[in-house]
N, C-alpha and C positions, 0 to 999 in steps of 0.2 A: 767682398769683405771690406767694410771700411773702417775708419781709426786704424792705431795702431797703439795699443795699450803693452807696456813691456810684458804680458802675459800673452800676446798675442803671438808679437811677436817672436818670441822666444820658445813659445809652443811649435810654430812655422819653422823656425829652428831646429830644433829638438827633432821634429817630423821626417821633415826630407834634406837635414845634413847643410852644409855649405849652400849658401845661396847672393848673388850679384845683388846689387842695392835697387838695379833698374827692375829685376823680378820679382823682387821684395814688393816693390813700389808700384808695380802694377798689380799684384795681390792684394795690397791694403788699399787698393785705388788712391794712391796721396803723393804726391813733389815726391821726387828721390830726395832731395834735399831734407825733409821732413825724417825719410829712413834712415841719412846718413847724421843728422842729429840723434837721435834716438840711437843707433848702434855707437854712434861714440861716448854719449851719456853712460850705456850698459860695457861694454867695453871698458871706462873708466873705474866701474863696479864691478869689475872682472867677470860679467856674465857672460859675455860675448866673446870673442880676439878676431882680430882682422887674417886672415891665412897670406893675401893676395890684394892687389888696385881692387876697392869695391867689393870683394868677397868676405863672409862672415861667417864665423861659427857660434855656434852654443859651449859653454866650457863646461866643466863638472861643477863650478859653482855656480853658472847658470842653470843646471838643470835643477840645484838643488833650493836655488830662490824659485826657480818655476813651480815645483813642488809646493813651496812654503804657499805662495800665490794659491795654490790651486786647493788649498787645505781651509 
């Protein structure tokens, strides 16, 4: 799977719960670096929250922009 469009990733999210940035990163084939941008951008926008170092969730306003995305 490549890119990493915040519908992407957030669907990946939503799917299979808590996920590390390196597992992320090797999913969307891209630089961790590129995942840990984009989870802080979404993060900022309350879609995401950090649980743990490097671990990320989907929040109920992310599922509910992911929605909108998906509409």
């Amino acid at each position: 799977m490549q890119g990493c469009s915040d519908q992407a990733l957030l669907a990946t999210l939503a799917e299979r719960g808590p996920a590390e940035m390196a597992t992320l990163a090797d999913e969307f084939e891209i630089h961790p670096v590129t995942i840990t941008e984009r989870c802080y951008e979404l993060q900022t926008d309350g879609h995401v929250r950090q649980i743990s170092g490097g671990v990320y969730v989907i929040t109920d306003d992310g599922r509910a922009y992911l929605e909108s995305l998906s509409e």
